[in-house]
N, C-alpha and C positions, 0 to 999 in steps of 0.2 A: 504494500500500500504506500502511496506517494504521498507525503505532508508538503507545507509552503512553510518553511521554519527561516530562523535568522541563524545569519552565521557568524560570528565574530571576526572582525578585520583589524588590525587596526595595532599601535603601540602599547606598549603596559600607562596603564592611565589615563589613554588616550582610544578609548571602544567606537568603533565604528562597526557597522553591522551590512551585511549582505543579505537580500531577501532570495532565497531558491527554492527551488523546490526540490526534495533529495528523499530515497528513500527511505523508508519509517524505521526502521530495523538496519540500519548503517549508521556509523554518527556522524553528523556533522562536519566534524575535520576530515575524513577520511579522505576529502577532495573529491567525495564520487556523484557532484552537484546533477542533475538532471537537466534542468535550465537556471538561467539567472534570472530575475524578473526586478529587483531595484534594490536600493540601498538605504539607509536608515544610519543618520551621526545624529545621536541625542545630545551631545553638545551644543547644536545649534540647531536643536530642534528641527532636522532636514529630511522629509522622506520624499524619494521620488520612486515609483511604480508605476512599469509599464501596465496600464490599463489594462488591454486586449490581452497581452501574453497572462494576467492574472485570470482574469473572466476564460480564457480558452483553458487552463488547465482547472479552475473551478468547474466548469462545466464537464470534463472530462473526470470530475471525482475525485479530487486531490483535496484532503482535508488540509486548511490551515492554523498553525497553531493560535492561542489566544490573544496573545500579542499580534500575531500580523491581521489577525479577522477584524482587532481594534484596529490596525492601521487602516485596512481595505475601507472599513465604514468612515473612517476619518477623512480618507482621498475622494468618497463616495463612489467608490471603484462596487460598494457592496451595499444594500439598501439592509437597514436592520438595524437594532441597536447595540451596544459594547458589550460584550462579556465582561465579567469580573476575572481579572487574571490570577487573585490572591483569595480563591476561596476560603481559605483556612484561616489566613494570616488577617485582614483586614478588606472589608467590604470596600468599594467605589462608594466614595463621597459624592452624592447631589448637593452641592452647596447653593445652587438657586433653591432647591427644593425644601432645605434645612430653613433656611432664610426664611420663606414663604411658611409654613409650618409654623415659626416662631413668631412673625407677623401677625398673624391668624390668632394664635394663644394670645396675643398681647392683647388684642382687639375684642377677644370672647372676655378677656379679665376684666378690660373696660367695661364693656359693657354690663358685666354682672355688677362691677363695682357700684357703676352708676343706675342700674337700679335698684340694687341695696338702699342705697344713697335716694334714691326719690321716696323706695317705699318707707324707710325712716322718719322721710321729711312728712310725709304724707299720714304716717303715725301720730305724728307730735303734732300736728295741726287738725287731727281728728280731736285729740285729746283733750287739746287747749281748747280746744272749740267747743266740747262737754263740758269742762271746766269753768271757761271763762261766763257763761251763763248763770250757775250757781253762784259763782264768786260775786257778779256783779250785781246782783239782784239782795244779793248778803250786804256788799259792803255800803253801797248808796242809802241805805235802811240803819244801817250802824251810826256810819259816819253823823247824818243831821239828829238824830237821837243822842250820843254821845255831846255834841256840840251845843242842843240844847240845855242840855244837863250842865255843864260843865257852865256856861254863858250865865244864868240866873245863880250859879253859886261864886262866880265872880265877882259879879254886881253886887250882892249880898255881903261880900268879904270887903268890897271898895267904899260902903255906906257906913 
């Protein structure tokens, strides 16, 4: 079975990569490449792939590895979305999607805040509103009664 893997090129510290196609069960170095189809320097974030030479040996059955299928969908040589290449080790980050998500939360907190926040307000002005009838009905009744009382024992103390 034929894979589309990378190959390592390049100096120590210095990785540049070759895109082939080579088969499954040979390694890599071996030299015993099938075709070449483009090359990949992640230093400078550079892939170039020949389009058609990829699309003819996809079509002909040649699986490729997770890294180049990310590449193919990145060139749009391949319609589809990315694999996660680090199953195990760490998921692909959507950081639009993170972002968005966290947005969302901030905007549901608001919202519950603010109507915590009215049904509160909307408490306390039922309340006072029971309240404030009794109270006033009390005090306007006290108040001119006390100030009666209090006015002829004045006058009484000033004679």
């Amino acid at each position: 079975m034929l894979m589309m893997r990378l190959k390592r090129v390049g100096r120590k510290n210095n990785p540049s990569y070759r895109i082939v196609v080579v088969d499954k069960r040979t390694s890599v170095k071996s030299n015993k490449t099938v075709d070449l189809l483009g090359s990949y320097d992640p230093k400078l974030g550079r892939i170039s792939i020949n389009g058609d030479k990829a699309k003819h040996w996809l079509a002909h059955g040649v699986q490729p590895s997770v890294t180049v299928y990310n590449m193919l969908v990145s060139q749009k040589i391949v319609d589809g979305k990315k694999k996660n290449a680090l199953p195990k080790k760490s998921p692909i980050i959507d950081e639009a999607k993170l972002k968005a998500e966290a947005e969302a939360k901030a905007a549901a907190e608001k919202a519950e805040a603010d109507a915590k926040a009215a049904a509160e307000a909307a408490k306390k002005a039922e309340e006072e509103a029971a309240a404030a009838p009794a109270g006033d009905a009390e005090t306007p009744a006290e108040v001119p009664a006390e100030a009666s009382a209090e006015a002829p024992a004045e006058e009484a103390k000033a004679e």
